[in-house]
N, C-alpha and C positions, 0 to 999 in steps of 0.2 A: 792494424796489428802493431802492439809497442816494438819499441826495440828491444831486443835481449842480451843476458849478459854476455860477455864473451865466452868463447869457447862455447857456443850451443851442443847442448846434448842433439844427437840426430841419431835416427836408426836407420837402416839401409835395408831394402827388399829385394833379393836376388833367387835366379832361377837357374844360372849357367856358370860360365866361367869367371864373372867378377872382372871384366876389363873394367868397366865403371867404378865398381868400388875400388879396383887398386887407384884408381885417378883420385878418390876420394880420399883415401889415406895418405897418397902421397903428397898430397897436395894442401889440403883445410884440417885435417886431422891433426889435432893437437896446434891447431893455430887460432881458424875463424870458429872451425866448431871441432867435436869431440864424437867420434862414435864410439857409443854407449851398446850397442846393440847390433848384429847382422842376423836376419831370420832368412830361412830358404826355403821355398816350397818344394825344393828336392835334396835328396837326403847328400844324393853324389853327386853334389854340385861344387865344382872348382873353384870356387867362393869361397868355400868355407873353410878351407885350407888358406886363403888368404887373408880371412879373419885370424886363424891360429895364429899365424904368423906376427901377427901385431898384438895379438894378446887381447882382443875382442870379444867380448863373447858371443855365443854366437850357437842356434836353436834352431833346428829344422819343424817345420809346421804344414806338412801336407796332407791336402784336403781329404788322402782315401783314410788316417787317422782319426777323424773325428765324423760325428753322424751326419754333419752337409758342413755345406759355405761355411754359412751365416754359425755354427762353433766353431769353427777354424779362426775364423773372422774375432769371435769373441779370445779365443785363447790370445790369440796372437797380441790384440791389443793391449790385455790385461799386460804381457810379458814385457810389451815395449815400455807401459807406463811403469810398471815396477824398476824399470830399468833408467827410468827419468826423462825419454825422450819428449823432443819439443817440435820436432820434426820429424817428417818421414818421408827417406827419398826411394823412387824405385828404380833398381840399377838394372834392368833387363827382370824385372816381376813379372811371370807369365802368368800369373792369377788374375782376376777381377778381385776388387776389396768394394764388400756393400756397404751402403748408407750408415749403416750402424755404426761400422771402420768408422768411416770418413767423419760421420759426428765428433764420433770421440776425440778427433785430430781435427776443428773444421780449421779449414783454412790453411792447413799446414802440412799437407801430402801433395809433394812435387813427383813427376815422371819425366823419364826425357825418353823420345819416338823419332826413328829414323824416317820424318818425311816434316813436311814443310806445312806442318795445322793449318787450315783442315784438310789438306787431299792428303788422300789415304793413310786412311786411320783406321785403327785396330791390328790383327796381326796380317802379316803378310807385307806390312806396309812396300819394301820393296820392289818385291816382287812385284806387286799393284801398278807399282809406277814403271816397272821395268817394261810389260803386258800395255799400260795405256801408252809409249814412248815419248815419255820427258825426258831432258836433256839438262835437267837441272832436278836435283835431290835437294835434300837439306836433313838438318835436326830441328828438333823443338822441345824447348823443357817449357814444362806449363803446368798449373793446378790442377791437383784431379778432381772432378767432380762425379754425379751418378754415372753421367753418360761417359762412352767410350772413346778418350782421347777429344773430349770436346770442353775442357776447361780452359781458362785463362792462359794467353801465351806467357811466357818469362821472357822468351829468348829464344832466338833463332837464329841458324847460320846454312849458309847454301853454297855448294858448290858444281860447278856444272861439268857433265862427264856425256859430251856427247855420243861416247863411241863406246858405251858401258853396254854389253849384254848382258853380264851374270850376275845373281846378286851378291856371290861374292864378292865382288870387285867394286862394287856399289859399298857395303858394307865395311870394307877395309879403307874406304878413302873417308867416310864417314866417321869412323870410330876417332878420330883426333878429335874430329867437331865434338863428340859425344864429351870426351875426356874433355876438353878446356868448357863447352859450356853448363854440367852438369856443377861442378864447382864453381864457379861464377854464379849460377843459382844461389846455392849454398851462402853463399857470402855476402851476396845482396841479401837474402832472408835474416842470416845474421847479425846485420847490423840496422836491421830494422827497414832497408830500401824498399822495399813490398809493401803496396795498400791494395787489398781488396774493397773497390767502393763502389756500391749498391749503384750511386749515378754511373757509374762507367766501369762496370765489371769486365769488362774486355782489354784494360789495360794497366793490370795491374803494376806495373813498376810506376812506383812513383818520381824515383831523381834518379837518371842515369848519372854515376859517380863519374868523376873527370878518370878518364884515362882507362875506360871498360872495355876498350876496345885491344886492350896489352893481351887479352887472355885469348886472342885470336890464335891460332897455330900458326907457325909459319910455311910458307910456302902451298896455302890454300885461296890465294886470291887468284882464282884461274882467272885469266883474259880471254875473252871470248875471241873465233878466229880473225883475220883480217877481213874487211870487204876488200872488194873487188875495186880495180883505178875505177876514179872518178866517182867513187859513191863514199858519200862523209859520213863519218862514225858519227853517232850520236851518242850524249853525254851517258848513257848506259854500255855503249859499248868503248869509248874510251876511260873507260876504271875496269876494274877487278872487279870480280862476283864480290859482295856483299860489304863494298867499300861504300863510302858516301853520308 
């Protein structure tokens, strides 16, 4: 995939309240790229008040409007490209988008999924993980492909919450990771960092840029707890989750 000019057009796919997209605008909007576009698959979606707000425009496209998916699918596409995008991210998108979509955009429709690709993927992911008991979560923005949350990773971050029951509580410690690496996506795509190649489609970023690791949040590198006298930490348990 070339590099693109600055400021890429990108459109944003949202279902709920827009914490993603406000990370989006606050952040790469009007810098590394431009949203051109926010589409909702619900009409009373908190999003799209926050699209107002910036002056975005911004289209609601829900599936019970048109005769299935696959026109929803088509409308929506046709909207984004009139509208110039080159990208498309989904900021909490509760829809499937079919093959069709994804032609029209190959290569070029990011998600980010609150669990650590591939354990538990599709919806519920939390939940999933809360039910098998991990003790470490994560995020993942990755490419989408047919299947469900089974595309190329971008990026990943984890944190570990041994004493998490609820999914809220899971989710709120999560949502920072969401906000710094969905943008960080954004910006490696921008500036051309991303190769999808046929030899090694599993690892699409091509050149980590010096100093990728700045968009970390602060105060997310939990320390796992102490051992016990006379037992030596090893070199996983003397760092922070997801340092090294």
């Amino acid at each position: 995939m070339p590099g693109v000019a600055e400021q890429l057009p990108i459109a944003v796919l949202v279902s709920g309240a827009g914490t993603n997209l406000q990370a989006l605008l606050d952040t790469v909007h009007g810098r590394e790229a431009r949203i051109v576009a926010v589409a909702s698959s619900a009409a009373d979606a908190p999003a799209l008040a926050r699209a107002g707000e910036r002056d975005v425009p911004a289209a609601v496209f829900a599936r019970g409007d048109y005769a299935d998916r696959a026109a929803r699918d088509d409308a929506l596409a046709d909207w984004l490209i009139e509208r110039g995008a080159r990208l498309v991210v989904l900021a909490g998108y509760m829809e499937l988008l079919g093959p069709a979509f994804l032609a029209r955009f190959s290569g070029a429709v990011i998600n980010v999924h609150p669990s650590l690709l591939p354990a538990f993927p599709g919806i519920g992911a939390v939940a999933q993980a809360l039910a098998y008991g991990v003790h470490v979560f994560g995020v993942t923005v990755h490419f989408v492909d047919d299947g469900v949350d089974t595309g190329p990773v971008i990026l990943q971050r984890a944190v570990e919450l041994p004493d998490a029951h609820e999914e809220r509580e899971v989710l709120e410690a999560l949502r920072p990771l969401e906000h710094a690496l969905l943008p960080q996506a954004v910006r490696l795509f921008a500036r051309g960092a991303l190769r999808l190649d046929p030899a090694d489609p599993r690892h699409p970023l091509a050149a980590r840029p010096a100093g990728a690791v700045a968009d970390w949040p602060a105060g997310l590198r939990v320390a796992r707890p102490a051992r016990g006298r006379g037992e030596a930490n090893g070199p996983d348990e003397a760092r922070g989750v997801g340092e090294g």
